[in-house]
N, C-alpha and C positions, 0 to 999 in steps of 0.2 A: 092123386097126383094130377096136376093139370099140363097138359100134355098137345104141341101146338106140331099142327099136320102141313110141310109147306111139299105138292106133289102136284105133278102136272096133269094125270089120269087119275079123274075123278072117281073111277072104278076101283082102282088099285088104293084111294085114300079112303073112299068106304069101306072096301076089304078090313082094310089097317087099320081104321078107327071098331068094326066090330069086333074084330080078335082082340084085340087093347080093353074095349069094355069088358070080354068074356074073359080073359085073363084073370081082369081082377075089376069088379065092376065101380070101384074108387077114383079108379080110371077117368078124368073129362078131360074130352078132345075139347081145345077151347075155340077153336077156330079148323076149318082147312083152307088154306090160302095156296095160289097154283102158280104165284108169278112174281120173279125180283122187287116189283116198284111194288104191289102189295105187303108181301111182307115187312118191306122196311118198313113204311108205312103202321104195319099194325104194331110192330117191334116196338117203334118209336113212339108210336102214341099209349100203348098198354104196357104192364107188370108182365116182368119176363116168365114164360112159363115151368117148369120145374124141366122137363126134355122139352127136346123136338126132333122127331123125324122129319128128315130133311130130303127130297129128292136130289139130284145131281141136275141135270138138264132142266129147266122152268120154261114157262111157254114166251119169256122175254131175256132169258141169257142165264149163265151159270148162278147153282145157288151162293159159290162161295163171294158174289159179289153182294150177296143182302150182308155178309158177315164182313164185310171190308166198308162199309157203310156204319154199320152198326157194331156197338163193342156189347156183344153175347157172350156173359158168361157161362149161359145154361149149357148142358151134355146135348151134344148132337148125335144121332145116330143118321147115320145115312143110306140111302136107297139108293138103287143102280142098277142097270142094266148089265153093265161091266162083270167081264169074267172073273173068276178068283187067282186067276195069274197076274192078273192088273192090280189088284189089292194086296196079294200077297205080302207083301210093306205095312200095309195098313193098318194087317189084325191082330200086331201085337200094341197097336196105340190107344189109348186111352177113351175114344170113342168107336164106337164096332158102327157094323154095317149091315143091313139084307139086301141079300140079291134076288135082284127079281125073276121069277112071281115069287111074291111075298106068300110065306107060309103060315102058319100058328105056331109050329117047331120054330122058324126062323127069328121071329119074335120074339118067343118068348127065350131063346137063347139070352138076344137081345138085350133084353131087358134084362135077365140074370147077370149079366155081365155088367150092365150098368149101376145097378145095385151094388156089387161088390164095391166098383171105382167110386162109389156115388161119394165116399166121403171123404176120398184123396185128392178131387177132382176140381181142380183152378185153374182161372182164365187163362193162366198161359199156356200152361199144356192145352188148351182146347185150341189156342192161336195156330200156336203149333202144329197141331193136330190137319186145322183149316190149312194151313198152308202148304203142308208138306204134302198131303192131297191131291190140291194143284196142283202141286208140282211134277206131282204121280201121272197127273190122267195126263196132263198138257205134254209130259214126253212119252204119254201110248201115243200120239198121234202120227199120223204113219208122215216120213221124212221123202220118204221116197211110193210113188205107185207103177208096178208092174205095165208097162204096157208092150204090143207086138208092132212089130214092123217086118212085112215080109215074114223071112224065117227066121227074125230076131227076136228076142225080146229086151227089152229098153227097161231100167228103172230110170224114172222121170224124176227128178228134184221135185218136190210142191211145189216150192217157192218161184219154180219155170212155167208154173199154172195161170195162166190171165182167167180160163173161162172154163167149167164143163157144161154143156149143152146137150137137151134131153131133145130127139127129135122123132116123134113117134115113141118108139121103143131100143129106139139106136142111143145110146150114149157117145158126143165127141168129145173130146179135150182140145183144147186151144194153146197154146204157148205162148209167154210173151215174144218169143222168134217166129212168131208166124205158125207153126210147124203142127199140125194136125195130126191126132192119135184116135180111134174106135177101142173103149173098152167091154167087157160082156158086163163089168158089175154096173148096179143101179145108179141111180142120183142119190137117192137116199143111201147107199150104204157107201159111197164116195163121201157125202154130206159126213156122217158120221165118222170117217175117218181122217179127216180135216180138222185143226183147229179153228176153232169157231170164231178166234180172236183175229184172224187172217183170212178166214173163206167165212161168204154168208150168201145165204139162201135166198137170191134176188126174188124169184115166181116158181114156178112149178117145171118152167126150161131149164133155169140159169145156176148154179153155185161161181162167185166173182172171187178173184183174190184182193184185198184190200188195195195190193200193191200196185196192181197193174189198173186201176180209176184213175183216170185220166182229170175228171170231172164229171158233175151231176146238174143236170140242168132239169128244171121245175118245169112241168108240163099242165095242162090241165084237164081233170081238174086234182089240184093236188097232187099231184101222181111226180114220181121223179125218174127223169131217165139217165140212166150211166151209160158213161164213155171209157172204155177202154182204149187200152194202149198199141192192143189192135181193131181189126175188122173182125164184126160178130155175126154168124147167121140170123139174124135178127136184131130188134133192139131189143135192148135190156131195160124192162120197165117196173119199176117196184111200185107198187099198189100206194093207194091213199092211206089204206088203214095200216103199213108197214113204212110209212116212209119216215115215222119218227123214229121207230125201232132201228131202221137203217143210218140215219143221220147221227144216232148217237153210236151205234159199232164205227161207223166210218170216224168219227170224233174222236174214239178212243174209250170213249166210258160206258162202253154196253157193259 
């Protein structure tokens, strides 16, 4: 079976491609590819492969945009972080999934399962499959974030989100009203519970809301800086090597 590996930790697609040969050693992983614009890329230029294990997150935006690009009819199994209360939905559809750390057990469920479906299994239900997915994770993402005031505590709309700002090891939130919050969770696990389609990862300070850019003004060299719709502790400067990755989220077509 030839068998295309698209995962953003090169550790966890090694893991995966040796349990898949030890499985059943028929097994060739034809490629591991780790990023949206690559995979399409090889989809479009090569013969589709018989599966693909598919990550969820790629190191340039969600995977279900290589399959909104490209018309896949192959079985996708999919990988993720994501608890099994978020899939819950998922595992009676026609493509399964592991959760990560990727096991040998996990797999090879996997792929039993795929086997059975293997010969019901057409492009629409896969469509299908892709989309309602989407649809899944994009409303785990948290509507509202906890924060304190005094001896209150406040659920915050996102959407009231301009900025969250890492300073030291302090976490703030910014509002488009001005209005300042300190929370204890990280960047990173704020990052993660943001849609990615609406918040992006300016540097290693900043997570921005789309909404609240004001404008992007080109610096040099390269480099771009954003204007929010307020005042920021800082500028907000996105790197050279990130600012196309940025121009196309702020565009629409990350």
């Amino acid at each position: 079976m030839r068998i295309l590996i698209i995962e953003n930790e090169i550790n966890t697609a090694r893991e995966l491609k040796r349990i898949l040969v030890n499985l059943d050693p028929s097994n060739i992983v034809i490629a591991i590819l780790d990023s949206v614009e690559e995979s399409v890329k090889f989809l479009t230029e090569n013969n589709l492969p018989d599966l693909i294990f598919s990550d969820i997150q790629l190191a340039d935006g969600m995977c279900f945009d290589i399959f909104r690009e490209v018309a896949v009819k192959t079985p996708i199994i999919f990988c993720t972080s994501y608890d099994e209360y978020m899939l819950d939905a998922f595992k009676t559809n026609a493509v399964s999934y592991l959760l990560k750390p990727i096991t040998r057990d996990s797999v090879e469920t996997a792929m039993e399962k795929y086997q059975m479906l293997k010969s019901v299994f057409e492009s629409v239900a896969a469509t299908l499959t892709i989309e309602k997915l989407s649809q899944q994770l994009k409303n785990n993402y948290k509507k509202s974030i906890l924060v304190e005031q005094r001896e209150n505590i406040i659920p915050l709309p996102v959407n009231d989100i301009a900025y969250i700002y890492l300073e030291n090891t302090i976490v703030q939130i910014g509002t488009a009203k001005n209005h300042q919050y300190f929370i204890s969770s990280t960047l990173d696990e704020l990052e993660r519970m943001l849609d990615p389609e609406v918040f992006y990862r300016a540097n290693r300070q900043f997570v921005i809301n789309k909404l609240a850019i004001v404008n992007v003004e080109k610096i040099f060299p390269r480099k771009l800086l954003a204007k929010l719709v307020v005042k920021t502790p800082e500028s907000i400067v996105i790197s050279k090597a990130n600012a196309s990755d940025f121009l196309r989220w702020l565009e629409g077509s990350h």
